[in-house]
C-alpha positions in Angstrom: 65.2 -113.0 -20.4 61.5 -111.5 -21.1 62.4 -108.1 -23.1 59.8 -106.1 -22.0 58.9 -102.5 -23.7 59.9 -99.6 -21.3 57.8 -96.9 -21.1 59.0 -93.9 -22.5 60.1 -91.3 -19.8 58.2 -87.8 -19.8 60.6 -84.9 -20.7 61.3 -82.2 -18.0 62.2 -79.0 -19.5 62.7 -79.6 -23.2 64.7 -82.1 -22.3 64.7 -85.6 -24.8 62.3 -88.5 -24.3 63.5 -92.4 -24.5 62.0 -94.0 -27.6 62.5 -97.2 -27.4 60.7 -100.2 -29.1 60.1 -104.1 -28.5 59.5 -106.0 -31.3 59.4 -109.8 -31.5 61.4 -109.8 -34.8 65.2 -111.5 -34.3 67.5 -109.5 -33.4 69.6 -109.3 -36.6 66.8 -107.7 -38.3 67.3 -104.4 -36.1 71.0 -104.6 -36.4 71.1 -105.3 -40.3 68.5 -102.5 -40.8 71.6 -100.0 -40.6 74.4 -99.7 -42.7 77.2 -100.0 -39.8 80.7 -99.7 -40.4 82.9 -103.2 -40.3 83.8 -103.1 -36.1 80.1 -102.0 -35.7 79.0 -104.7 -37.9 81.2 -107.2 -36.6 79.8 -106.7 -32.6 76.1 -107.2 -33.9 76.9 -110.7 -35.9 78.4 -111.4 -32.5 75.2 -110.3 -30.8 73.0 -112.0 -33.1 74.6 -115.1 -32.8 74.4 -115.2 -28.8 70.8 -114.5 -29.2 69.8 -116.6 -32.5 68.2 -119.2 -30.5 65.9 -117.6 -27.9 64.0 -115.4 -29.7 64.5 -112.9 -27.3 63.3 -109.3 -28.2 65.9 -107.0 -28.3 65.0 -102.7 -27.4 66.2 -100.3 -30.0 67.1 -97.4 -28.5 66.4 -94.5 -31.7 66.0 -91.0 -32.2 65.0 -88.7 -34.7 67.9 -87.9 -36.0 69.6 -91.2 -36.5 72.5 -91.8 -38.4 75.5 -94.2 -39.0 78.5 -93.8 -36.5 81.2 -92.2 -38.5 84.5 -93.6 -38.3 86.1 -90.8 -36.3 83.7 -91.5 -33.3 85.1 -95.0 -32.9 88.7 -94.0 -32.6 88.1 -91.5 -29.8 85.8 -90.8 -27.0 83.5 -87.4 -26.9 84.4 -84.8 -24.9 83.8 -85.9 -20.7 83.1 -84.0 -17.4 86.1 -84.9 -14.7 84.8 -83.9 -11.2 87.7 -81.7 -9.4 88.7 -83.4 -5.7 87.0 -82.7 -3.3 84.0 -81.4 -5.4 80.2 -82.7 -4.4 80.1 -84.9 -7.4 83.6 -86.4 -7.6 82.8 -90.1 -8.0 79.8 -89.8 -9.2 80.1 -89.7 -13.1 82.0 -92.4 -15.4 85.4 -91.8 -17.1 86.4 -93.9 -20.2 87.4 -98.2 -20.2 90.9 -98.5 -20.5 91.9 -99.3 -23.6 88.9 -99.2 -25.6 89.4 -97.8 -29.0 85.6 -97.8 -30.2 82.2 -97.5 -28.6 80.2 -100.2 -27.0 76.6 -100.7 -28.7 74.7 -102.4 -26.4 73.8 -103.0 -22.7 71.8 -105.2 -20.4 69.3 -102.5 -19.2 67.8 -102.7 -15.2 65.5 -100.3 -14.3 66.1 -97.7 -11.2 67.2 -100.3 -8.4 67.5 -103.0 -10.6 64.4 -104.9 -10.1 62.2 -106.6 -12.7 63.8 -108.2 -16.1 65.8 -106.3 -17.8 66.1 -105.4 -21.7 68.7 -105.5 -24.3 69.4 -102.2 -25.2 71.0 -101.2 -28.6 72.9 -98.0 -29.1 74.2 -97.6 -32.9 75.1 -93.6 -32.5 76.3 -91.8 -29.4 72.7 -89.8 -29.8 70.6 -93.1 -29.1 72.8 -93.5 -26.4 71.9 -90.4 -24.5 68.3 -90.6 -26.1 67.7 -92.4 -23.0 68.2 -90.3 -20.6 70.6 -90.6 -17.4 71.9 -94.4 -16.8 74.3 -95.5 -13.8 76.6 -98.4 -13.9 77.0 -100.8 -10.8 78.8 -98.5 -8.6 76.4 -96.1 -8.7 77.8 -93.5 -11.8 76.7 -91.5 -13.9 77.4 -93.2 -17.6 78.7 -90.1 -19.9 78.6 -92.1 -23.0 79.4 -95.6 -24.7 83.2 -95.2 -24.4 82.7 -95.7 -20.7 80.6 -99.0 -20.0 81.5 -102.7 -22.1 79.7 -104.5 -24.7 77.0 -106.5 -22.3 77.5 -104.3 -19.2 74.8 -103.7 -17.0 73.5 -100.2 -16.9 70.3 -98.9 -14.9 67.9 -96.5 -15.7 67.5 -93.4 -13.8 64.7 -92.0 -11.9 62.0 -90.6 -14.3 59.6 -89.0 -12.2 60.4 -85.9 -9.7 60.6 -87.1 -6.1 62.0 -90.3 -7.2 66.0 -90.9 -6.7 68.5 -93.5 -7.6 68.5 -96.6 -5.6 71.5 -98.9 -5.6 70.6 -102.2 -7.4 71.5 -105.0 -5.1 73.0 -107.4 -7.3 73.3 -110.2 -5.2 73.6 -110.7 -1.3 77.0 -110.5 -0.3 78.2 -108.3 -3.7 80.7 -105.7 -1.8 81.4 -102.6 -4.3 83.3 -99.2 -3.6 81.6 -95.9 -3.8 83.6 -93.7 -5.8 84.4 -90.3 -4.4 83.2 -91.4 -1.1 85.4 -91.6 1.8 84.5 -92.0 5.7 85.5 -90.1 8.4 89.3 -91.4 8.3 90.0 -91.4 5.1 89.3 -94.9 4.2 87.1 -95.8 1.1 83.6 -96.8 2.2 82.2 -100.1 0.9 78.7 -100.9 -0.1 78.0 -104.5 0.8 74.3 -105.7 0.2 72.7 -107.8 2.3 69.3 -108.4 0.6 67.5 -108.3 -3.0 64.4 -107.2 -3.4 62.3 -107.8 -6.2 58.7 -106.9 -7.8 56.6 -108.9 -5.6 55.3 -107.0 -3.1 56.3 -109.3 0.1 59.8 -109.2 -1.5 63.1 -108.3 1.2 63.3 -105.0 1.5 66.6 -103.3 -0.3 69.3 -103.4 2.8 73.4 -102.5 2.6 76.2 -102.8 5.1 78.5 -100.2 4.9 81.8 -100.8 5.7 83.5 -97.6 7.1 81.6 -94.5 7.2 82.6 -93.3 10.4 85.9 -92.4 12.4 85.8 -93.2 16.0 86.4 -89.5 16.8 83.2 -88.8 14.6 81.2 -91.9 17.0 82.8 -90.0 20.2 81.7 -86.3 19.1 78.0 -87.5 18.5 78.2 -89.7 22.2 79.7 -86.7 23.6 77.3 -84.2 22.2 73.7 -86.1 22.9 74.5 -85.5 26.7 76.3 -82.2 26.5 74.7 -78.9 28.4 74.9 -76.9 25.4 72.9 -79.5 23.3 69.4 -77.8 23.6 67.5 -81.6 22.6 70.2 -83.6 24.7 69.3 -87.0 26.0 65.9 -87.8 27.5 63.6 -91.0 27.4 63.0 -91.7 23.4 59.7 -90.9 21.3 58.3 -92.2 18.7 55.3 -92.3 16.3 55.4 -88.5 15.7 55.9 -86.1 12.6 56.7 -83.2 15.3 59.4 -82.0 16.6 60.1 -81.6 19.9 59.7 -78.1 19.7 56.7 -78.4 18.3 55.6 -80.5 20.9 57.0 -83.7 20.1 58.9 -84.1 22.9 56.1 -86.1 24.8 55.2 -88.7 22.0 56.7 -91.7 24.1 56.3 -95.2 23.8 56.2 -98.1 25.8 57.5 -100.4 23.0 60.5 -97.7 23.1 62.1 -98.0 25.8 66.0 -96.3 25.2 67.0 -92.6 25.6 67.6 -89.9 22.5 69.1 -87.0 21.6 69.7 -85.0 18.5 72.5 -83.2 16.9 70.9 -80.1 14.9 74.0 -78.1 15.0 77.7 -79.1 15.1 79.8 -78.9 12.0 80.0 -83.1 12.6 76.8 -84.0 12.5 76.6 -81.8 9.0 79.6 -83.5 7.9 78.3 -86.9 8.4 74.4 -85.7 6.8 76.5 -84.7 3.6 78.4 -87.9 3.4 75.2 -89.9 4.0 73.4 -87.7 0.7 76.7 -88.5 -1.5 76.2 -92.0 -0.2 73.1 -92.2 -1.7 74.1 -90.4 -4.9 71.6 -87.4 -4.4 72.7 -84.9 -6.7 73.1 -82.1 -4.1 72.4 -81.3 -0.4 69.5 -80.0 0.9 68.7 -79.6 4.7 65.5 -79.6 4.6 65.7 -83.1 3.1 66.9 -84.8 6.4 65.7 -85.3 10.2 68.7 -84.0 12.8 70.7 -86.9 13.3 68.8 -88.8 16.2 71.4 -89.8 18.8 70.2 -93.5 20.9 71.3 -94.9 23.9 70.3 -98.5 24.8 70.9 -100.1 28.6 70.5 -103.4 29.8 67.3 -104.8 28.2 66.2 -101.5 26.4 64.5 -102.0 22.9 62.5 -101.0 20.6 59.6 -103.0 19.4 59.8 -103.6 15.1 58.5 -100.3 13.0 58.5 -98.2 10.1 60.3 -95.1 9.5 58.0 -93.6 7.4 54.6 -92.0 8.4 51.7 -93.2 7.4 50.6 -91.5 4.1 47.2 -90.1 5.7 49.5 -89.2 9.0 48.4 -85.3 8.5 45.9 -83.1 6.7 48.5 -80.1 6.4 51.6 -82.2 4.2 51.3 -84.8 1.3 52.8 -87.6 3.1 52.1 -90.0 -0.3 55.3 -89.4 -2.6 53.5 -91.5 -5.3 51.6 -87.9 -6.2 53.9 -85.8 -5.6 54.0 -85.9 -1.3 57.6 -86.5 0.6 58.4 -89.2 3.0 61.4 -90.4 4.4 62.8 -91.9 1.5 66.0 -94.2 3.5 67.7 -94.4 6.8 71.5 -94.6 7.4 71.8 -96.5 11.1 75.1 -95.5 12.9 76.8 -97.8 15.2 78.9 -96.0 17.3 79.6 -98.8 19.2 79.9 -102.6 19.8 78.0 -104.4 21.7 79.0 -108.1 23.2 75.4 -109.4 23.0 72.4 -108.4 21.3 71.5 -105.2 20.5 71.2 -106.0 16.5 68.6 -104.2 13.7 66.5 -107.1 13.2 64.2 -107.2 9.7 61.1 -109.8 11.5 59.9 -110.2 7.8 63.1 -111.3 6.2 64.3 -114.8 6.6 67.6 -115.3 8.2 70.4 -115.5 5.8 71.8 -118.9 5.3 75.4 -119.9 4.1 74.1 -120.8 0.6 73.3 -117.0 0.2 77.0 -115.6 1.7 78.6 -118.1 3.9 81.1 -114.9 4.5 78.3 -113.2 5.5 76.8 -115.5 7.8 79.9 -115.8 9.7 80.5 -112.1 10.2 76.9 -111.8 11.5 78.1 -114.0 14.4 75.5 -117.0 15.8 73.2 -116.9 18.1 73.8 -117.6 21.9 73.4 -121.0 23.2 69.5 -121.6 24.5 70.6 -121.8 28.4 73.1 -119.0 27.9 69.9 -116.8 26.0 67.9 -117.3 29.4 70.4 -116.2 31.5 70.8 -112.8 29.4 67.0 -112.2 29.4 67.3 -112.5 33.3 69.9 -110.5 34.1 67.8 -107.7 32.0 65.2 -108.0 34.0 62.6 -109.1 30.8 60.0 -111.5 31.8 59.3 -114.5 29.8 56.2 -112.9 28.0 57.2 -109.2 27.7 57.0 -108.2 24.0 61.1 -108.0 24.7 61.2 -111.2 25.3 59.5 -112.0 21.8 61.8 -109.7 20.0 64.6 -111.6 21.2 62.9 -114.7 19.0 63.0 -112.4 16.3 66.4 -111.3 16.7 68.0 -114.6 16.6 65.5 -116.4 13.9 65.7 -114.0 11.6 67.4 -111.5 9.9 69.5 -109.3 12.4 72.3 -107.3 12.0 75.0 -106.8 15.0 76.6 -103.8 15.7 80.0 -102.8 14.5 81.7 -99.1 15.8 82.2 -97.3 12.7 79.9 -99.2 10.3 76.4 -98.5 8.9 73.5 -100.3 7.5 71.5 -98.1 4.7 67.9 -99.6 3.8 64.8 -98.0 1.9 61.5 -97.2 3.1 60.2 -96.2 -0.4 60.7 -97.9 -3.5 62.1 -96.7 -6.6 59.0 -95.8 -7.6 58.1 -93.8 -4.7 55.9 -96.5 -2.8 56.1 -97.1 0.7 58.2 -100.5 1.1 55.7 -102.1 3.8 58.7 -104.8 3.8 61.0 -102.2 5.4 59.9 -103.1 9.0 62.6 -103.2 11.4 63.3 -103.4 15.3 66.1 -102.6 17.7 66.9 -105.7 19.9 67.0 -106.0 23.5 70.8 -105.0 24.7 71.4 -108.1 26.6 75.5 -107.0 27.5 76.3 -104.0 27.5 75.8 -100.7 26.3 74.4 -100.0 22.7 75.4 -96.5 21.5 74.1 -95.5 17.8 72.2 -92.9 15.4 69.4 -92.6 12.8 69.8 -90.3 9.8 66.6 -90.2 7.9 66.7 -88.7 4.3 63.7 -88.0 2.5 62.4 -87.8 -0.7 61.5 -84.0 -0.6 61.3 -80.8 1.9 60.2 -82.9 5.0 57.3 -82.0 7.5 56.7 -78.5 7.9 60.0 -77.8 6.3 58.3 -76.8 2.6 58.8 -73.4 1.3 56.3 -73.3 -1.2 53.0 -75.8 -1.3 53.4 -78.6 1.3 50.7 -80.3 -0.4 53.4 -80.7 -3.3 56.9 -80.8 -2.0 58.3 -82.8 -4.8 57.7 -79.0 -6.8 60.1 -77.2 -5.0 63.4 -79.9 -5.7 66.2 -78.1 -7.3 66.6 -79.3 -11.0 69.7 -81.4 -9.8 67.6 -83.0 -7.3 64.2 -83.8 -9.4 64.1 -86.4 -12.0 64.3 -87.2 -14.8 67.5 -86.0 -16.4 68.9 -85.9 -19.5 71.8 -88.5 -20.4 75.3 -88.1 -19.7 76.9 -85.0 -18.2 74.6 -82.2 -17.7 75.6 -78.6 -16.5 
């Protein structure tokens, strides 16, 4: 592994910075350099040994006040926050390894979303350890100190700028993992499955997830219900698209010929609210905020409707009067959570055109859930009873659909996927269609979250809408549990 230096994250508030250094000397000469009492000692032969040979750097996490661990921190763990049930942030912190007598000392250190090589991290004091700053574990919590994560564990580093958020390292395609604290609309524990892995180069997959139960089917029902209802005042009519403004600011007449199903959106109801929070806690965003998320947009596919491959994000030069750009500062739609909210017997899938199909070396699981693709004669007769001539742009999607990466609907489930980075750049890689229904009727929803206050939705400056996040919402934080 390449240890590479991290920076050293900017302090918001007083708060502490990371001071971390790579040095090409062997590892023991960092871990001798201490006088560590005998477990302590014993772990960093251990270390030394697994490393002797590579001549790996190792990163020292230290502060200024460094000192050896003193015997009565080994025996038990600091003091921890428990979220009460039912609380906004039950899940999403860390609680001790069973049976652990003595603190861990060092981790295998991702960055935010898990991309790029990662470091060996050393923590000899329970001060080093929160020295550098807020770090998750693999299921997306909060670590509160080095009782609560193994020797060797992953961890990932939080977001260090504001209007950057935690993004869910992918792992590896196919890696299924709860989210803590996060239940769907029945009960039942939603899963995180990924489906791709992106890395640093920049024509890399874009960072997609299944999730596995997110919605009841009286939740699906409500929204089907409410997108055609009288008393929904944006009920369905013929989709838009390619518009920052709503439709009552005259968005309503932005359509496309490359869009060719109905919408609707649910501003209102106590449902649609329910399933905006649970989509925020999804993501691990450290509160709610309204103004952070579109109305859940409400779609309708017939026979042979589509919608030709897109981003969700705007352009970053798509207005004078907002920073669209959330590299400095601007907000953008930061991830969309897809609804199904129902099946659909053919087509009808969230194709990726710039991601290769999955194959069964990746996930043969996978690959068989996804379903296969029609038979060639039997594809023909689908995109004739749809009405879709042989060159429509339809008709090309369908390639798409079925020679690369697609996902098919399932009542109930979600996919999640990021348009930004964890950096805050637009993931160009993130380009998506809606394919042609070709049985059936396609029911499902978009929930857009952004980084920031959205379009026209800023209080403040909407030339800087990462300014006006709430501290529990703007990065970086300090480590462990903070009030």
């Amino acid at each position: 592994i390449n240890m590479a230096a991290k920076k050293t994250a900017t302090a918001k508030k007083g708060r502490k910075t990371m001071d971390q250094k790579a040095t090409s000397k062997p590892p023991n000469a960092s871990l001798f350099s201490s006088s560590l009492p005998g477990i302590i000692l014993a772990v960093g032969i251990a270390f030394w040994y697994r490393y002797q040979s590579s001549g790996e750097n190792v990163v020292v996490i230290n502060s200024s006040s460094s000192s050896s661990t003193s015997s009565s921190e080994i025996q038990s763990s600091p003091p921890y926050y428990i979220p009460k049930p039912g609380s906004w942030d039950e899940g999403y912190y860390s609680s001790p390894i069973p049976d652990q007598n003595f603190p861990s000392t060092y981790a295998i250190l991702f960055q935010n979303g898990g991309i790029g090589e990662p470091t060996e991290a050393i923590f000899e004091t329970e001060e080093q350890f929160l020295s550098a700053g807020r770090l998750y574990n693999d299921h997306g919590q909060i670590v509160q100190n080095r009782f609560h994560f193994e020797n060797g564990t992953a961890l990932y580093s939080g977001p260090t700028k504001p209007g950057t958020h935690f993004q869910w390292p992918a792992v590896a395609v196919g890696h299924k993992r709860p989210v803590p604290g996060v239940v769907g609309g029945t009960g039942t524990q939603i899963e995180l499955e990924t489906l791709t892995v992106p890395t640093s180069d920049p024509k890399s997959d874009p960072r997609v997830f299944y999730v596995h139960n997110f919605l009841s089917a009286e939740e699906t029902d409500e929204l089907i219900r409410f997108s055609t209802a009288d008393e929904n005042e944006y009920k369905m009519r013929p989709s838009t698209g390619g518009t920052h403004k709503a439709w009552n600011q005259g968005g309503s007449e932005a359509r496309l010929t490359t869009r060719t199903s109905e919408n609707a959106f649910d501003m209102v109801t106590r449902n649609a609210a329910n399933i905006k929070r649970r989509a925020f806690r999804l993501m691990r965003m450290g509160a709610y905020k309204d103004e952070m998320a579109d109305g859940i947009q409400i779609l309708r596919y017939e026979l042979g409707q589509a919608y030709v491959a897109h981003h969700d994000f705007f352009p970053v030069g798509q207005s004078n009067d907002h920073n669209w750009d959330p590299l400095r500062g601007g907000s953008n739609r930061l991830a969309t959570v897809f609804l199904y909210l129902s099946d659909v017997e053919y087509g009808g899938q969230t194709v990726f055109p710039l991601v290769d199909k999955l194959t069964a070396e990746k996930s043969e699981e996978l690959v068989k859930r996804l379903g296969e693709a029609p038979s060639e004669e039997m594809l023909k007769k689908f995109v004739a009873d749809a009405g879709l001539k042989t060159e429509s742009w339809e008709n090309k999607l369908i390639e798409k659909c079925y020679g690369k990466f697609a996902v098919p609907p399932r009542r109930g489930d979600a996919i999640l996927f990021y348009s930004q980075k964890p950096d805050g750049e637009m993931d160009r890689q993130s380009f998506h269609g809606a394919c042609p229904v070709l049985k059936g009727t396609k029911w499902g929803a978009n929930l857009w979250i952004w980084n920031s206050c959205r379009y026209s939705l800023c209080h403040v400056d909407p030339l800087n809408p990462s300014g006006e996040l709430p501290d529990k919402l703007s990065a970086p934080y300090e480590g462990g549990y903070v009030e």
